[in-house]
VOPAGU-2260 file (C-alpha; in pm, 1 decimal, decimal comma):
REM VOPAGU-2260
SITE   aa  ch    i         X         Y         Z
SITE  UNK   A    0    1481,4    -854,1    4994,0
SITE  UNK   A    1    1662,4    -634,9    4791,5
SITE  UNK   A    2    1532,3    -469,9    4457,2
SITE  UNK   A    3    1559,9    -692,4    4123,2
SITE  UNK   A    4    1884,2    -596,2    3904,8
SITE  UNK   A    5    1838,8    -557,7    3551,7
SITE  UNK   A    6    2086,1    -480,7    3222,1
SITE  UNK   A    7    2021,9    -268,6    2904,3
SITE  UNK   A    8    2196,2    -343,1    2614,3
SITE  UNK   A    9    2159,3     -20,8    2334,5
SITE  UNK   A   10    2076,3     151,5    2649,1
SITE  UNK   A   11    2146,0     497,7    2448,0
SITE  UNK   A   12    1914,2     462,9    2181,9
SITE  UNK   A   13    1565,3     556,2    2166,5
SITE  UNK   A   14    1355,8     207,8    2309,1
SITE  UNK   A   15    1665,8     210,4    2525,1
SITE  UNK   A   16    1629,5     555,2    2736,5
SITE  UNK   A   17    1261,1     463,1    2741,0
SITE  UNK   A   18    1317,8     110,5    2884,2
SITE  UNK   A   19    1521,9     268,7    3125,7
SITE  UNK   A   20    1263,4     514,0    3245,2
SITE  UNK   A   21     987,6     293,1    3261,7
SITE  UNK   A   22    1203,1      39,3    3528,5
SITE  UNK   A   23    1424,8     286,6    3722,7
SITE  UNK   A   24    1227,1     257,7    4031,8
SITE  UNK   A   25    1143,9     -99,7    4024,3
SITE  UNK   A   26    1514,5    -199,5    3903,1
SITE  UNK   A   27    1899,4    -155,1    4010,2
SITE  UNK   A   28    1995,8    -119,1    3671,1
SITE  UNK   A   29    2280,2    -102,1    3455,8
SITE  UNK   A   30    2263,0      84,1    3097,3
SITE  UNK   A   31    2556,0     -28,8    2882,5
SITE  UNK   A   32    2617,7      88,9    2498,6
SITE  UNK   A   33    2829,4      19,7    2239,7
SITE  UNK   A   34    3100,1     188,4    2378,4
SITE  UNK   A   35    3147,7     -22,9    2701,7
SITE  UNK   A   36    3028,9    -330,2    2571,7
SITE  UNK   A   37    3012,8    -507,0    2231,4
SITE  UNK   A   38    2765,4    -792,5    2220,3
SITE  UNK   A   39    2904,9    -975,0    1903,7
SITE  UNK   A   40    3217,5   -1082,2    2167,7
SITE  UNK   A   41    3150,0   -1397,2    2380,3
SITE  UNK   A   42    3387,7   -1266,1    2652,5
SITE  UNK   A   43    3220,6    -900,7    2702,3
SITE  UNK   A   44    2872,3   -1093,0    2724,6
SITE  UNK   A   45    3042,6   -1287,6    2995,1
SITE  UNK   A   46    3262,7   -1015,0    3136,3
SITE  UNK   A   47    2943,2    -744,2    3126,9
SITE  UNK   A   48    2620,5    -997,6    3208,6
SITE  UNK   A   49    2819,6   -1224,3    3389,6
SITE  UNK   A   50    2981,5    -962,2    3624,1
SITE  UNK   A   51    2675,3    -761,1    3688,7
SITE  UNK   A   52    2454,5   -1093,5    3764,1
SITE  UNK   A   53    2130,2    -926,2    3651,0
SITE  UNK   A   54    1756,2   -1104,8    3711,6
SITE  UNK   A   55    1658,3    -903,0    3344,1
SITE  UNK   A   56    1855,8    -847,0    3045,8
SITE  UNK   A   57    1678,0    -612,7    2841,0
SITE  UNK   A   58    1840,3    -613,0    2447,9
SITE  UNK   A   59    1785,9    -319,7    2263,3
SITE  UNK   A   60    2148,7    -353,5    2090,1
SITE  UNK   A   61    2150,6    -415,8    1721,4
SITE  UNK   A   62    2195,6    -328,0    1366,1
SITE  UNK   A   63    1868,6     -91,8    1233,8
SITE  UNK   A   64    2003,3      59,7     925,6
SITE  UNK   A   65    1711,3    -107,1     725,5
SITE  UNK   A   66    1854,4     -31,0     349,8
SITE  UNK   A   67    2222,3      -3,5     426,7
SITE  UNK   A   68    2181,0    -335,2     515,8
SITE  UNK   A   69    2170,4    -458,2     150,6
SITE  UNK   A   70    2518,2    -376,4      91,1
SITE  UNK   A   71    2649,1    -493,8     448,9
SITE  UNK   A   72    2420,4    -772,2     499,8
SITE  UNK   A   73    2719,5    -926,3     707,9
SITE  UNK   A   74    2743,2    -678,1     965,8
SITE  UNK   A   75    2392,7    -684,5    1022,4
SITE  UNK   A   76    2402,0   -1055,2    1102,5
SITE  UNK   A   77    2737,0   -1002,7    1295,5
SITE  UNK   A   78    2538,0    -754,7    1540,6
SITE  UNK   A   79    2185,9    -866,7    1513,1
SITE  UNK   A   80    2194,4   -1266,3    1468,7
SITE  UNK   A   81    2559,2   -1327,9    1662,4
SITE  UNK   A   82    2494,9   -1026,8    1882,0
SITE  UNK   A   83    2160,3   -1207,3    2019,7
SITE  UNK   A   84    2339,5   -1569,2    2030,7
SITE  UNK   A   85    2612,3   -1407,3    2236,9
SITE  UNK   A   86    2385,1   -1238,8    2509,3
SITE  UNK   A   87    2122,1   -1541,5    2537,2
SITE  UNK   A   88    2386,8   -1773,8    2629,3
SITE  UNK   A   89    2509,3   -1592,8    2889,0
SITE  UNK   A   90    2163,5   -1517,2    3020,3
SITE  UNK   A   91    2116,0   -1889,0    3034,1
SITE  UNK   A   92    2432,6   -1955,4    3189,8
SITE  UNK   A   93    2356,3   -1693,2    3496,2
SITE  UNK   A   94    1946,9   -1761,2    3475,2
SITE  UNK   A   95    1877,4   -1435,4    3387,6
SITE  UNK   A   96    1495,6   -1359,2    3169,7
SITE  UNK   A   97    1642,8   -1238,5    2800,9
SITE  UNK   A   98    1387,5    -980,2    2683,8
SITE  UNK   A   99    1438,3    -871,3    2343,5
SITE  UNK   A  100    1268,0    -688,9    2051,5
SITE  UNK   A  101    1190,3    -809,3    1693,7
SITE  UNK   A  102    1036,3    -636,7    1377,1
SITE  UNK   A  103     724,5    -683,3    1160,6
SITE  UNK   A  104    1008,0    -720,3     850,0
SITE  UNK   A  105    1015,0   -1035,6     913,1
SITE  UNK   A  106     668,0   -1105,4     750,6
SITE  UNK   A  107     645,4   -1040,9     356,1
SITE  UNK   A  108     367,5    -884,8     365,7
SITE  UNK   A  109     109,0   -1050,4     162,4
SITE  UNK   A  110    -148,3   -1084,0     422,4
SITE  UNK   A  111    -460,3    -868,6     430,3
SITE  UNK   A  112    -517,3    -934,4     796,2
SITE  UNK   A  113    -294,5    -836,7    1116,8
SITE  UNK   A  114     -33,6   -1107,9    1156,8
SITE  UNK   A  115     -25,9   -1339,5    1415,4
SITE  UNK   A  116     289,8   -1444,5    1615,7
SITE  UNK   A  117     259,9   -1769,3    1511,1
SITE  UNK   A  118     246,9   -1682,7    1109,6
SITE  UNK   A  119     500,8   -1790,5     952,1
SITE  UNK   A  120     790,7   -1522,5     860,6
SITE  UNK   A  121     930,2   -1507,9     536,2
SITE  UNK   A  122    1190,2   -1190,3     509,6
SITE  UNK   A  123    1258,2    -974,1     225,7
SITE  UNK   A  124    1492,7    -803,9     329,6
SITE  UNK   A  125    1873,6    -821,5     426,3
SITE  UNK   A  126    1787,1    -665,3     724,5
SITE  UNK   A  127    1470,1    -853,9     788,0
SITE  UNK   A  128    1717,5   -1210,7     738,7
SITE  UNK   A  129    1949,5   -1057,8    1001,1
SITE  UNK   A  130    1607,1   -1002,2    1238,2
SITE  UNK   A  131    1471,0   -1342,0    1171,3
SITE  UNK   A  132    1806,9   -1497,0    1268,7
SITE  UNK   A  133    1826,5   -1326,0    1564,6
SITE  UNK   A  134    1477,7   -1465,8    1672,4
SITE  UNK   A  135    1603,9   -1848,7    1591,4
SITE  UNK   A  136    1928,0   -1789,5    1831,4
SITE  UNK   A  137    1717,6   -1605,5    2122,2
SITE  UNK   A  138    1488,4   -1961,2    2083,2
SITE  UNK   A  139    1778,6   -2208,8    2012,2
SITE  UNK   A  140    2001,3   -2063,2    2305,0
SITE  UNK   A  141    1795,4   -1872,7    2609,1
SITE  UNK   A  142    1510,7   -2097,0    2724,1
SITE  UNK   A  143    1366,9   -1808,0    2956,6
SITE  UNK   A  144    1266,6   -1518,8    2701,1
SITE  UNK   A  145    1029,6   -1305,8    2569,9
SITE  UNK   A  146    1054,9   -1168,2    2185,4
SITE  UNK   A  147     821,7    -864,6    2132,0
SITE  UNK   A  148     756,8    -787,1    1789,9
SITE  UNK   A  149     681,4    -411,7    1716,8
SITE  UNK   A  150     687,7    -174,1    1395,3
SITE  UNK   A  151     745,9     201,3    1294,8
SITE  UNK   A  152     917,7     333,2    1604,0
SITE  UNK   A  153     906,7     625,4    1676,8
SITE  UNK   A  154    1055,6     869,0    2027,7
SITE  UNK   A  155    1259,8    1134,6    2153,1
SITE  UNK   A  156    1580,0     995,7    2149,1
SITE  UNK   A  157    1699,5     940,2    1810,1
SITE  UNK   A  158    1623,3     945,3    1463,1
SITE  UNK   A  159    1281,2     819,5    1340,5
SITE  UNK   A  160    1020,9     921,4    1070,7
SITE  UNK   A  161     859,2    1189,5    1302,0
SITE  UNK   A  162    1170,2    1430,4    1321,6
SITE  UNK   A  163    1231,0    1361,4     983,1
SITE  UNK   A  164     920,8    1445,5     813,2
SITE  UNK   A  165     883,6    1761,9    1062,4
SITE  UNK   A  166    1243,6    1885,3     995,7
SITE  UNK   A  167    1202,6    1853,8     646,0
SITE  UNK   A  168     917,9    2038,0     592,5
SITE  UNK   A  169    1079,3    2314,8     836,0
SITE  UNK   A  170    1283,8    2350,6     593,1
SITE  UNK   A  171    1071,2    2376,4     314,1
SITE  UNK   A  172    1163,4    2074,9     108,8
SITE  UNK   A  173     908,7    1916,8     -70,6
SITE  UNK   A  174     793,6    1587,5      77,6
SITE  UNK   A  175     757,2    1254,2    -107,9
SITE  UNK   A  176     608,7    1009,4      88,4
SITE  UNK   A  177     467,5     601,1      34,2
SITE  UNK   A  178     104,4     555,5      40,8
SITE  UNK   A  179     142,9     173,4     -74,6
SITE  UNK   A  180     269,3      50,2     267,4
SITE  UNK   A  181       7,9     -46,6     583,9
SITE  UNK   A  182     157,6     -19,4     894,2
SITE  UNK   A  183     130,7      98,1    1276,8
SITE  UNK   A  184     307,6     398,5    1365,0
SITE  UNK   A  185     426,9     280,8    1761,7
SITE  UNK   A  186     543,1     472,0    2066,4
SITE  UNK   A  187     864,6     356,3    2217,6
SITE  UNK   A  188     721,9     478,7    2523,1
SITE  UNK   A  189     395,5     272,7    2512,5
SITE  UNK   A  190     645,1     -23,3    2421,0
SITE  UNK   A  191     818,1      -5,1    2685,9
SITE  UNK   A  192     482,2      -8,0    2909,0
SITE  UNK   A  193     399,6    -319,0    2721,4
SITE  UNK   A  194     748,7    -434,9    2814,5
SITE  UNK   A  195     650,2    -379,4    3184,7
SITE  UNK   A  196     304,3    -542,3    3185,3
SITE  UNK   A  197     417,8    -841,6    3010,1
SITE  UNK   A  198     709,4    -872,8    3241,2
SITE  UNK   A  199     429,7    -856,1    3546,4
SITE  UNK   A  200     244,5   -1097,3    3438,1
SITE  UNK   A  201     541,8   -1376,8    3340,3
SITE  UNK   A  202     504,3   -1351,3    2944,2
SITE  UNK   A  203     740,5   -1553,4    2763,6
SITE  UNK   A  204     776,0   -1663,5    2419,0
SITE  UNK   A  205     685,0   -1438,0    2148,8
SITE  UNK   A  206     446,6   -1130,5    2150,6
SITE  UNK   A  207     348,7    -878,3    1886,5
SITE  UNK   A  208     300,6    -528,0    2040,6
SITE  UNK   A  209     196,7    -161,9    1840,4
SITE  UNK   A  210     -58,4      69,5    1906,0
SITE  UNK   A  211    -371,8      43,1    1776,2
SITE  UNK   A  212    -508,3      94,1    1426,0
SITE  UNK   A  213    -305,5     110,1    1123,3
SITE  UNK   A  214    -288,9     357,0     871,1
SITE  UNK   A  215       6,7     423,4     550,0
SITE  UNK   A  216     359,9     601,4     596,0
SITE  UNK   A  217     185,5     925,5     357,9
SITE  UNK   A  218     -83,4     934,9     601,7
SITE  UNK   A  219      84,3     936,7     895,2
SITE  UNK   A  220     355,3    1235,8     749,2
SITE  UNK   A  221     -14,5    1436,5     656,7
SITE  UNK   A  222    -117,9    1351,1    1080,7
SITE  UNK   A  223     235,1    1454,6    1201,3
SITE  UNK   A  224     217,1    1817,1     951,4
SITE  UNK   A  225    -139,6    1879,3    1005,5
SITE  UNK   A  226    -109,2    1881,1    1382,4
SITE  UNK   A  227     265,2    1969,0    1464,3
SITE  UNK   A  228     344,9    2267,2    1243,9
SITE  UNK   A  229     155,6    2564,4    1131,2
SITE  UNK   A  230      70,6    2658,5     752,1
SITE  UNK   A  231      26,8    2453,1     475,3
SITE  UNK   A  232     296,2    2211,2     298,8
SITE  UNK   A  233     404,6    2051,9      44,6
SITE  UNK   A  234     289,5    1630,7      26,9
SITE  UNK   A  235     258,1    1419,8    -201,9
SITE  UNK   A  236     189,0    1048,6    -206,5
SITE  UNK   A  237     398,3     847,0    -425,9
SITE  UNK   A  238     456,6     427,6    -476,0
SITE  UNK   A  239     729,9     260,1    -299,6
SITE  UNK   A  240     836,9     131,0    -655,5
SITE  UNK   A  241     905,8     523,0    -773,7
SITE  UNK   A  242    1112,8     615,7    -455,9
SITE  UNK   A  243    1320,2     340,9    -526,5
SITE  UNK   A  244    1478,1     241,4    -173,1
SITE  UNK   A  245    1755,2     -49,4    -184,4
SITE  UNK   A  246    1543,4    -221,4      74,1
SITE  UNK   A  247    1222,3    -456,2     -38,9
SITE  UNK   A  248     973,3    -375,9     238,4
SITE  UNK   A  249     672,0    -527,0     344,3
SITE  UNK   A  250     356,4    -408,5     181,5
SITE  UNK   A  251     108,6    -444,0     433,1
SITE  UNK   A  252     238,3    -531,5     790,4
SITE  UNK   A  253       6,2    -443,5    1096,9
SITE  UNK   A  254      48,4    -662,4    1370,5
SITE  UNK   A  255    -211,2    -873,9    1555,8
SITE  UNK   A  256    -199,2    -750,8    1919,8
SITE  UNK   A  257    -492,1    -994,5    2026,9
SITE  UNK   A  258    -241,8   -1236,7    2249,4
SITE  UNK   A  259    -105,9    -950,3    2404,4
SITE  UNK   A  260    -468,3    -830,3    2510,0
SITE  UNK   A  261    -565,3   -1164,7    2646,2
SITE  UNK   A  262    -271,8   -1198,2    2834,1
SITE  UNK   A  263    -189,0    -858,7    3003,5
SITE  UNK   A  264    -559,2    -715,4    2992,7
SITE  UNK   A  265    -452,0    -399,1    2835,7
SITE  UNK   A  266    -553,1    -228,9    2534,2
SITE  UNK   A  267    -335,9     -81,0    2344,4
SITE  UNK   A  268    -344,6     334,6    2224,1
SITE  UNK   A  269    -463,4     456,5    1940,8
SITE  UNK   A  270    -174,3     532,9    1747,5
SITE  UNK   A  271    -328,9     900,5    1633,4
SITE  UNK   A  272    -328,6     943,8    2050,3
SITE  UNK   A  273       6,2     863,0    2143,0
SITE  UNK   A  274     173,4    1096,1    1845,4
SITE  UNK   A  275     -79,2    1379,7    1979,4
SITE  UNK   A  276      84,6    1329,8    2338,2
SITE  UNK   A  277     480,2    1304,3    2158,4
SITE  UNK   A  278     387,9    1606,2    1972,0
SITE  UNK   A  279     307,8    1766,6    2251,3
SITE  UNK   A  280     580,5    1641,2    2506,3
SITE  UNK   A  281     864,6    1784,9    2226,6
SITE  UNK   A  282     686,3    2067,7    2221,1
SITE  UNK   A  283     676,4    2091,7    2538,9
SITE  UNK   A  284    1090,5    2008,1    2574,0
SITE  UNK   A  285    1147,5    2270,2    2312,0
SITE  UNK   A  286     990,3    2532,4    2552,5
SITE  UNK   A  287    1153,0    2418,2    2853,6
SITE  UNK   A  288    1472,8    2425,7    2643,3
């Protein structure tokens, strides 16, 4: 018997290249962007998925631009919302496992504990309305999924908070950064582990996945300066109110990883360990380079 096949959608973006390391060996896959295939058209999804006949869709295609998405809240439906309807039905229609990715934006963050996966969500966002809606197609339309909830992203390919932080204070800019928002800062590289043991041991439905621990976006810049670049610099905390970004965001959004324990047997990272390893694995790149 010949090796599973398996499709990634966003297959160029940063939780894409990762998904695709973490199954090359196990998989015959096939890594698709925007370019050769747009998921908000009914007839690529069937064209693309249907033609390639894949065991695994993995969707990492979607709309991210958190605070743009005030002003285009349309688009971000279009991709997100539509964009997920499209590629569950035709994972249904050729019996193919639909493994997608959701955000903690969904919650409101008025909790004071982790948040479970069965909480209920209440957006505040335009993008977090655009994420929720893509959650209630991937239920309504692909019976065989799994929906893994993660937050504050970070990896090699692509912008995230990491580079930005560390290229701004290479360039000696003076760094304001929120102290009033409780998150986990999570490796797309761990994720897509998680996405691998979860697959192993037949998860489906909806998981929440981060590393460990939790900690605020100011804190996490002082971690990344403190132990990525030498001399001192210049940050300050400030409230999310003063930097006044178009998007509401949750205030305190740490996710419950307790099912995923249970069910895979795994314990997450710290999330202070896995930036030590990233740190060191660019640095590493930017030697080799």
């Amino acid at each position: 018997m010949g090796k599973k096949s398996m499709l990634i959608t966003g297959g160029n973006g940063m939780l894409g290249h990762e998904i695709f390391a973490r199954f090359a060996g196990e998989y015959e896959i096939r890594v698709t962007d925007l370019g050769e295939f747009d998921v908000t058209r009914p007839r690529e999804c069937r064209r693309v998925i249907g033609g390639f006949g894949p065991d695994v869709v993995v969707h990492c295609a979607g709309y991210t631009a958190v605070d743009r998405a005030e002003s285009e809240e349309a688009l971000a439906f279009k991709l997100n919302a539509d964009g997920t309807r499209n590629v569950a039905r035709e994972c249904r229609e050729q019996g193919a496992i639909l493994v997608t990715f959701g955000t903690d934006y969904v919650f409101d963050g008025t909790s004071s504990v982790p948040y479970r996966e069965e909480d209920p969500p209440h957006p505040l966002s335009a993008y977090g309305r655009s994420k929720l809606a893509a959650e209630e197609a991937l239920k309504a339309e692909a019976p065989s999924h799994l929906l893994i909830r993660t937050q504050w992203l970070y990896g090699a390919h692509g912008r995230n908070f990491v580079f930005a932080i560390l290229d701004r204070a290479r360039r000696g800019e003076p760094l304001r950064v929120v102290s009033d928002q409780r998150g986990t800062p999570t490796s797309a590289r761990d994720l897509a582990v998680a996405t691998g043991r979860l697959l192993e041991s037949g998860a489906r439905g909806t998981f929440h996945f981060s590393n460990e621990g939790e900690t605020t976006w100011f804190d996490f810049a002082s971690f990344l300066l403190a132990n990525a670049l030498p001399g001192p610099f210049s940050v300050s905390p400030a409230l999310t109110g003063d930097l006044a970004y178009p998007a509401p965001r949750p205030a305190y959004s740490v996710l419950s990883k307790e099912k995923y324990r249970e069910f895979t047997g795994h314990v997450p990272r710290r999330w202070e360990e896995a930036v030590m390893d990233f740190l060191k694995t660019i640095q590493e790149r930017k030697g080799a380079g």
